[in-house]
C-alpha positions in Angstrom: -13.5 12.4 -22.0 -11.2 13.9 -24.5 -7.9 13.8 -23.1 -6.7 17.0 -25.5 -4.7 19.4 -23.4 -6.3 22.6 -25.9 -9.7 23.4 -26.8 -11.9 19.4 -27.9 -11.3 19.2 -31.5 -14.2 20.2 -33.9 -15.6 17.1 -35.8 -17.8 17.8 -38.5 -20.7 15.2 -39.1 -22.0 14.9 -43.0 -25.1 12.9 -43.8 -28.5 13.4 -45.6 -30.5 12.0 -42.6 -31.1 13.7 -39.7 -31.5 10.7 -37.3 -27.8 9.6 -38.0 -26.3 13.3 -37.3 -28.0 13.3 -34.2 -27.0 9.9 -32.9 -23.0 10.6 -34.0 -23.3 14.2 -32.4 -24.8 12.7 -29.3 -22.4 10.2 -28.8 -19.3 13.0 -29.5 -20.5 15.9 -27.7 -21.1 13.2 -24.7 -17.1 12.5 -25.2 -16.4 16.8 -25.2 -15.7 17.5 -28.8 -17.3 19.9 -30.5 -19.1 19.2 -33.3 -20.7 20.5 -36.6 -23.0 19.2 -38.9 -24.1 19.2 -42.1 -27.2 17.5 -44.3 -24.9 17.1 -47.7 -22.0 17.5 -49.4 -22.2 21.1 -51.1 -23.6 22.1 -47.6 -20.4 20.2 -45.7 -17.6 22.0 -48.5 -18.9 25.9 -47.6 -18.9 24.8 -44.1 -15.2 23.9 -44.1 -14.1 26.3 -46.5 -15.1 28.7 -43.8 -14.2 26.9 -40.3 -11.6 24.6 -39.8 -12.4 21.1 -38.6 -9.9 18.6 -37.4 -12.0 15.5 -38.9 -14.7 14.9 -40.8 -17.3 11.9 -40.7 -18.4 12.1 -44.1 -21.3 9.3 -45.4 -21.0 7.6 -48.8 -24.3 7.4 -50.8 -26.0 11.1 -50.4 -28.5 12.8 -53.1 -26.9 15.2 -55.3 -23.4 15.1 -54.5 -21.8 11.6 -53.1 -19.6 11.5 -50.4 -16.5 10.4 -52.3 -17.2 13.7 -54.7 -17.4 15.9 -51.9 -14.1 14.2 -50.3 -12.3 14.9 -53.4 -13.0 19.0 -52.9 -12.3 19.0 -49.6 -8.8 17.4 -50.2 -7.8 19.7 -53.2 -8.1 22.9 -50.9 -7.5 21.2 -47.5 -5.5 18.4 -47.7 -4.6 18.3 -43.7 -8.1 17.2 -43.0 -9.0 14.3 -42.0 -11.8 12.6 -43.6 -13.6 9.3 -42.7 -16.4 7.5 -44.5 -18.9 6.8 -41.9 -21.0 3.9 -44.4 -22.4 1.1 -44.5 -20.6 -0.1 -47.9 -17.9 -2.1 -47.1 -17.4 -4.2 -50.4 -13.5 -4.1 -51.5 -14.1 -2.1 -54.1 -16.1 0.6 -52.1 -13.2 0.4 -50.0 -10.6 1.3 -52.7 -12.9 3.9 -54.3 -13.5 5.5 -50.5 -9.4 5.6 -50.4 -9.0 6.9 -54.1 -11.0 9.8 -53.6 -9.1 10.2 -50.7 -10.9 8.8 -47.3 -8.5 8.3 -44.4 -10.4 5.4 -42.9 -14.1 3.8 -42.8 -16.2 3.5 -39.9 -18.6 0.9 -40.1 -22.6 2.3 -39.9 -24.4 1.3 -37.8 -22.4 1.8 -35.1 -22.7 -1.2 -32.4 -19.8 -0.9 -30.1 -18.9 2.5 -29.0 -16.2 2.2 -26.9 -14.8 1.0 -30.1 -16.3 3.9 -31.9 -14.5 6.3 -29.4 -11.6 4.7 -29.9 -11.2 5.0 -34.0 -12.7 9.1 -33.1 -9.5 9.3 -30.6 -7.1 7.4 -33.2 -7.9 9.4 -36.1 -7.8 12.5 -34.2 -4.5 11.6 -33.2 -2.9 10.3 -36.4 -2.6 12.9 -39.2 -2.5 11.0 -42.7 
C-alpha cells in the first residue's frame, strides 16, 4: 500500500487505448492512489490545468497531439509535475527526445514485473526533478 502519511497521491494516466488505462489504473488503485485518466493529450492538458496531479504517466505515439508535445505544455505552466513516458520506444534517441521535451523518466510498456513497476510509481512519487 502507499505508505503516504496524507491523502494517496493523484496519478494521472494518458493513452489513446483504453485497454492500457485500465490495466495501469488497475494495478494503482490496487496500490491506494488515486488516479485519473485521460484518452489524449489535449484531453490530459485541460485535465491538469484544472486539478493538480502529483505524476503523470504520459504515452509517446498518440493521434493528434504526441506525447512529447503534450509534455512540453504541461511543463511550461506546471513545471513541478512529474511526468513519465509510459512507451514502448526505447531507442537512444527516443530517449533523449522523451528528456528534451522534458520527461522525468520512462517506463518500459508492457509492463512485466510489477513489483518493479510499483517501485519506479513509489520512486518517482518520492523524488521531485
Amino acid at each position: 500500500m502507499n505508505d503516504s502519511p496524507t491523502k494517496p497521491a493523484e496519478i494521472l494516466i494518458v493513452d489513446d487505448y483504453a485497454d492500457n488505462i485500465y490495466l495501469v489504473r488497475y494495478l494503482l488503485e490496487q496500490e491506494g492512489y488515486q488516479v485519473a485518466d485521460a484518452l489524449s493529450a489535449a484531453i490530459a492538458i485541460d485535465f491538469v490545468k484544472k486539478h493538480p496531479v502529483s505524476l503523470i504517466l504520459m504515452d509517446i505515439q498518440m493521434p493528434g497531439m504526441d506525447g512529447l508535445q503534450a509534455t512540453k505544455i504541461i511543463k511550461s505552466f506546471a513545471p513541478q509535475i512529474t511526468i513519465v513516458a509510459l512507451t514502448a520506444r526505447l531507442m537512444l534517441e527516443d530517449k533523449n527526445e522523451m528528456e528534451q521535451a522534458g520527461c522525468d523518466g520512462i517506463i518500459e510498456k508492457p509492463i512485466t514485473d510489477i513489483a518493479q513497476f510499483y517501485q519506479q510509481i513509489k520512486d518517482y512519487l518520492t523524488v521531485k526533478p
